[in-house]
C-alpha positions in Angstrom: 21.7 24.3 17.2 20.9 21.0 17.0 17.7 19.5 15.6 15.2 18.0 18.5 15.3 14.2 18.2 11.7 13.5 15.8 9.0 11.7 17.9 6.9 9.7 15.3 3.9 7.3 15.8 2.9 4.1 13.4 -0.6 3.8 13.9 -2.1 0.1 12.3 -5.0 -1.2 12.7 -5.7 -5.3 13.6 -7.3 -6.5 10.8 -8.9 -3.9 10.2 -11.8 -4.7 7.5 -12.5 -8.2 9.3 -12.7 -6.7 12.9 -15.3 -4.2 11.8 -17.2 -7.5 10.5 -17.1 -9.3 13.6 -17.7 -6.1 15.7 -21.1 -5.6 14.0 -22.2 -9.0 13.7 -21.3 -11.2 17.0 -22.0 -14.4 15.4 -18.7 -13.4 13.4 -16.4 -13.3 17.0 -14.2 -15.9 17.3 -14.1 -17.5 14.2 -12.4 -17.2 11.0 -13.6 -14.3 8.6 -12.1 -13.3 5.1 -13.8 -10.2 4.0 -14.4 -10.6 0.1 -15.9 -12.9 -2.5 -16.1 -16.7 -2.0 -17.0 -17.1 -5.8 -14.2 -18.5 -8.3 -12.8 -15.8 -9.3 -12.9 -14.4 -5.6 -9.9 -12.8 -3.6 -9.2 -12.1 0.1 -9.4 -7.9 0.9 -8.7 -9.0 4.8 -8.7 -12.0 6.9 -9.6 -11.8 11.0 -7.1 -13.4 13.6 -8.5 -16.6 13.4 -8.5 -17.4 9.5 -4.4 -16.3 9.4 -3.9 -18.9 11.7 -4.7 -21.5 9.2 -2.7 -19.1 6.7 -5.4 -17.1 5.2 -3.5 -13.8 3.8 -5.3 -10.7 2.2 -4.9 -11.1 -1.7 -5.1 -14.9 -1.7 -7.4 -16.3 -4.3 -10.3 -17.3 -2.4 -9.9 -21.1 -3.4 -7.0 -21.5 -1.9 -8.2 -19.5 1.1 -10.9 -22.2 1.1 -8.7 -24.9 0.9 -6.5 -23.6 3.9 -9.7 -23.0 6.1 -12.9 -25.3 5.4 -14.5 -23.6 8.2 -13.7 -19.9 6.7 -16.8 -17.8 6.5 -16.9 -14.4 3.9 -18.6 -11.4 4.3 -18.5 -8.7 1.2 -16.4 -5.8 1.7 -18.7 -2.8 3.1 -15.9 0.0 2.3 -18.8 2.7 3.1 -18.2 1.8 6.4 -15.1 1.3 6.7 -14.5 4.8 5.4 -16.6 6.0 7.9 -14.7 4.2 10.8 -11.3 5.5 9.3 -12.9 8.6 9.3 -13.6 8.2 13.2 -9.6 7.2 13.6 -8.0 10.1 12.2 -10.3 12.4 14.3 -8.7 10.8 17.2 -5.5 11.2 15.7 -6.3 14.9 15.1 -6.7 15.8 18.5 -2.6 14.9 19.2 -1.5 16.3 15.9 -2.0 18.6 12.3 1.1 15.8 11.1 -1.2 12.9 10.0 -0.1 10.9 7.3 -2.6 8.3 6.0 -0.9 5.3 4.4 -4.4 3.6 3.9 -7.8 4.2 6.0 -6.0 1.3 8.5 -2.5 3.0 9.4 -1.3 6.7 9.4 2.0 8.0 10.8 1.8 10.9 13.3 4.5 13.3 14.0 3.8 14.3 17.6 7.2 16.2 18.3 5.3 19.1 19.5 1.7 17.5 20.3 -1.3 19.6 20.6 -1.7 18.2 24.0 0.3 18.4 26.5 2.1 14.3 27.2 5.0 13.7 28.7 6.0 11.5 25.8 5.2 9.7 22.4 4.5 6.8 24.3 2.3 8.3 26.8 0.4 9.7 23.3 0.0 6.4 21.6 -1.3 4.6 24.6 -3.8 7.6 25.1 -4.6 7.3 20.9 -5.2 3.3 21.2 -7.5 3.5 24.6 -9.6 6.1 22.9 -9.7 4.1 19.2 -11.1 1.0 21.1 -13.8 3.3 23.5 -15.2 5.4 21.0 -14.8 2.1 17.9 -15.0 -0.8 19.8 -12.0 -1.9 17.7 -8.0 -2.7 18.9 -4.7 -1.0 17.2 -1.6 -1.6 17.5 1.1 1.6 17.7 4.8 1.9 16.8 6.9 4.7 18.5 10.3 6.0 17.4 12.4 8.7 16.4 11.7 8.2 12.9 9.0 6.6 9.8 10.8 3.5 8.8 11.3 2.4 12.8 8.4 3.4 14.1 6.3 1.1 11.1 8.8 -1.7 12.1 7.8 -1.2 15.7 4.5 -1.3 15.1 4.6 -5.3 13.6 6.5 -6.4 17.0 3.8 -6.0 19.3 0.5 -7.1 17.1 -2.2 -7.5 17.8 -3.5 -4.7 20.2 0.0 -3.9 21.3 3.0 -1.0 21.3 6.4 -0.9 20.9 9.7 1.5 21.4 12.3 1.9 19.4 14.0 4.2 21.6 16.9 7.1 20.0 19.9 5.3 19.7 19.1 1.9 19.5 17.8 1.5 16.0 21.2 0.3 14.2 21.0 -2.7 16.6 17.2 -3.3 16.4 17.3 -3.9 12.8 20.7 -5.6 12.7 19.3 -9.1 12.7 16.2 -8.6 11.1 15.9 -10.1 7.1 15.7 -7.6 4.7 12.4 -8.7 3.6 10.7 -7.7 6.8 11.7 -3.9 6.0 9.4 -1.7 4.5 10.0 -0.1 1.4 12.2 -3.8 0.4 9.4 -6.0 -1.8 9.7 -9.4 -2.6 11.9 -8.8 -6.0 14.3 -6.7 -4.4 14.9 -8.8 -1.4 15.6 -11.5 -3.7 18.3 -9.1 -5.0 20.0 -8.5 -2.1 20.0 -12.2 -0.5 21.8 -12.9 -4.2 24.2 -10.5 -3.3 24.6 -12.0 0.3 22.7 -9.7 1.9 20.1 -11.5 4.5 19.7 -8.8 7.6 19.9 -5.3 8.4 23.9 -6.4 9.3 24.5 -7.7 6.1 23.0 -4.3 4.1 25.2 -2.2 6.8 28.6 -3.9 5.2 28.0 -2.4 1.9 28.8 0.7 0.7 26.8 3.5 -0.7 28.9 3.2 -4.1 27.8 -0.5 -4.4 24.2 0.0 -3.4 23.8 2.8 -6.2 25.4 0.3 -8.4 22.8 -2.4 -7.7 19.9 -0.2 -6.5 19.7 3.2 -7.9 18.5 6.1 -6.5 17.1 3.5 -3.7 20.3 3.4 -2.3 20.5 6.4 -0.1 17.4 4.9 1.6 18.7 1.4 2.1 22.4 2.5 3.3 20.3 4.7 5.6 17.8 2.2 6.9 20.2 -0.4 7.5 22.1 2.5 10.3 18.2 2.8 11.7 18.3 6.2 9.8 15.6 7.8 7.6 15.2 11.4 7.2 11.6 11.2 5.5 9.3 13.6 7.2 5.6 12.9 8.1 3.4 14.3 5.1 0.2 15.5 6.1 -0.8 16.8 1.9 1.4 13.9 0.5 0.6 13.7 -3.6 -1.0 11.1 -4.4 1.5 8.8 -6.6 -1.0 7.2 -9.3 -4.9 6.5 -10.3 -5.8 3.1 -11.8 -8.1 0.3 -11.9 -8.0 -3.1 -11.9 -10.6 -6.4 -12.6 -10.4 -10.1 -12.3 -12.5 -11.5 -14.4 -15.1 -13.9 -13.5 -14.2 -15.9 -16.8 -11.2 -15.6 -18.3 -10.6 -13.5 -21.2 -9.4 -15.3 -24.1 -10.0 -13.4 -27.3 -8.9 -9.9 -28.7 -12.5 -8.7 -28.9 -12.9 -9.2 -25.3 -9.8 -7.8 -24.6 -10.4 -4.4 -26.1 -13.8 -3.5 -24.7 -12.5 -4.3 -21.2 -9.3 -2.6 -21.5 -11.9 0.6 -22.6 -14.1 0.2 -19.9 -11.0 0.1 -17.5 -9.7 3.4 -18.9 -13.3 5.1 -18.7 -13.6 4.2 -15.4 -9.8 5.5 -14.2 -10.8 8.8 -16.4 -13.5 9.2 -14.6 -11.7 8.9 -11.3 -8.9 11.2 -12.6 -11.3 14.0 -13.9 -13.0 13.9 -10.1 -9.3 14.7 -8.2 -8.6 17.6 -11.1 -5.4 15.5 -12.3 -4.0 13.5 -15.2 -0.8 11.8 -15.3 2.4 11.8 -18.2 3.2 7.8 -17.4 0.3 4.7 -18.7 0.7 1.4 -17.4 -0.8 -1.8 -18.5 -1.1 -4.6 -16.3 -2.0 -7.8 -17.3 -2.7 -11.4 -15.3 -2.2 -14.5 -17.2 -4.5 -18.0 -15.9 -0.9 -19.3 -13.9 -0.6 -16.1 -12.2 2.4 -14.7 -14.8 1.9 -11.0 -14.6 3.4 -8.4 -17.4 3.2 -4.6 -17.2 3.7 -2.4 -19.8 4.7 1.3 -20.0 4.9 4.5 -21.5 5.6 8.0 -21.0 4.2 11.0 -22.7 6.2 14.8 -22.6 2.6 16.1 -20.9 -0.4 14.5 -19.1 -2.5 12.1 -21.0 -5.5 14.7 -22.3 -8.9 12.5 -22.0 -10.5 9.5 -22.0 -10.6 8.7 -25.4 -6.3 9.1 -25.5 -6.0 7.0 -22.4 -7.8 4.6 -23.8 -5.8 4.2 -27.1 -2.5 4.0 -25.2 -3.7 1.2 -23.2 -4.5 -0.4 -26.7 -1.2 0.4 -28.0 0.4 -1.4 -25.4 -1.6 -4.2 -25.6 -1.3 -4.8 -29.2 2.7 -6.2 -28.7 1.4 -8.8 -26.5 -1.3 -10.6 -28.6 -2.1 -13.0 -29.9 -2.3 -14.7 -26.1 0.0 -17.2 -24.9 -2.7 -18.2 -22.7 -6.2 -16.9 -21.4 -5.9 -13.8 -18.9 -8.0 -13.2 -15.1 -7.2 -9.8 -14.1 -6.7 -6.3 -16.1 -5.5 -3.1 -15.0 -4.5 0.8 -16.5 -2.6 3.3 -14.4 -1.9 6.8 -15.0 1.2 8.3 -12.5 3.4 10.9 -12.9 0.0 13.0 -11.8 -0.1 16.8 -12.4 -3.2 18.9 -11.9 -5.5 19.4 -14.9 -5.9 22.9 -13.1 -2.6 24.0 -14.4 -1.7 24.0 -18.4 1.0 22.2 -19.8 4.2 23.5 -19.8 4.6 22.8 -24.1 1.9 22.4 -26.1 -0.2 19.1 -26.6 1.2 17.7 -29.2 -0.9 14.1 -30.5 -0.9 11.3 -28.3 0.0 8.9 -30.7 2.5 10.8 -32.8 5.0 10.8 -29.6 5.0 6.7 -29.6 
């Protein structure tokens, strides 16, 4: 018996963070809006309609946002009520579907093979979602429908802002045949500049290779690109997906420039991502340093440890271990971060015994 043909939903928001500002202040309609800080050291979180017409992006450094848009107006982020707007979405989405997937509190897939409700198709369903988003939010979303994740995301982008789009069965190998590689999700900037070394521009060009030579290049990643580029991707819609990672991250409103202002903000960064681990019962085996130099260079740095990192005080001296190889600076840095991944529940015990943080560098 064959499987039923997957009928899958990309649900994004139009600037999402932005429209909320210009939906609860009118004065805001119209023009352009970057929600975030407009100081120095300042970085876009969103920008509305308007402002990306002059080029504003989200994670631009507000100077240069400035520079792009003289006119640009921020707002501080509100993520209170954001949350609570998200919140709002997904109860729509709930009344469709149990197989919600949130990506961020802007986009969720839905899996609406078998709907709660009876629709005579996935289409029929997204149109119904997007009408009652804008009723009961006042705000627009735009919806991608196909038979599986990575198409119906794609779809999604082809109709924005407040519009849908099909990617019907069938007729995905051809829809992504002359789109770049960049433009596909799960393909970042570094490994798009990969493939185009490798001559591969589109979707046609990463259907050419083989599997053999994208496992050569690409890993374990290349079951999912030889896939993609056929319009195939098995992934199912994860309602209880893990979460990957926990971590923090500052730019600094003056750079730092010394080991003894290093340190203490390196410890303050670990507290904090302890203290966020310690409230979702988890810890992680994997530490990550990132670090920002004043030109934008950014380094990361790595280990892994046989169990989960065991408090605050151990995550904090691996971060220091990794900084250590790294000083003294080149040059001043603007942003730190620490990441803990490879996340286990602290609910469960280790599978060996603890042994010393340190004594397993």
């Amino acid at each position: 018996m064959t499987e039923p043909v997957r009928r899958i939903i990309h649900i994004d928001m139009d600037a999402f963070y932005a429209s909320v500002e210009q939906r609860d202040a009118p004065e805001l309609r119209g023009r352009p809006v970057a929600v975030g800080r407009s100081q120095e050291r300042g970085v876009v979180a969103a920008a509305s309609y308007e402002a990306r017409k002059f080029g504003v992006r989200s994670a631009m450094p507000s100077l240069v946002a400035q520079r792009k848009c003289p006119e640009l107006i921020f707002v501080p982020p509100r993520f209170e009520v954001y949350r609570a707007v998200s919140a709002q979405i997904h109860a729509v989405f709930a009344r469709y579907t149990p197989l919600i997937q949130p990506l961020s509190l802007d986009e969720a897939y839905l899996d609406v093979t078998d709907p709660l409700l009876p629709r005579p198709s996935a289409t029929a369903i997204a149109q119904e979602i997007r009408a009652a988003i804008h009723a009961e939010t006042g705000l627009t979303a735009s919806a991608g429908v196909s038979y599986n994740k990575f198409l119906a995301k794609l779809a999604s982008d082809y109709r924005k802002p407040n519009g849908q789009f099909v990617i019907p069965p069938g007729a995905g190998e051809t829809f992504v045949a002359d789109l770049p590689v960049s433009s596909f999700h799960g393909i970042g900037p570094a490994t798009a500049a990969r493939m185009n070394a490798l001559g591969i521009y589109t979707g046609a060009d990463l259907r050419t290779q083989s599997l053999d030579i994208l496992t050569r290049h690409f890993g374990k990643a290349a079951t999912f690109y030889y896939g993609i580029a056929r319009g195939e991707d098995p992934r199912p819609v994860e309602p209880h997906r893990p979460r990957k990672s926990i971590g923090k991250e500052t730019t600094y409103e003056r750079d730092l420039r010394r080991e003894e202002e290093l340190y203490p903000a390196l410890t303050t960064l670990a507290q904090n991502v302890w203290h966020a681990c310690t409230k979702r019962h988890a810890s992680g085996r994997t530490v990550t340093l990132k670090l920002r130099y004043v030109n934008f260079q950014q380094l990361t740095r790595s280990h892994s440890f046989t169990d989960p990192v065991p408090s605050a005080i151990a995550l904090e001296e691996t971060g220091h271990f990794l900084l250590r190889p790294l000083l003294p600076l080149p040059r001043p840095v603007r942003l730190l971060g620490i990441t803990v991944s490879s996340l286990t529940s602290t609910d469960e015990p280790p599978a060996t015994e603890q042994l010393s943080l340190l004594s397993q560098f």
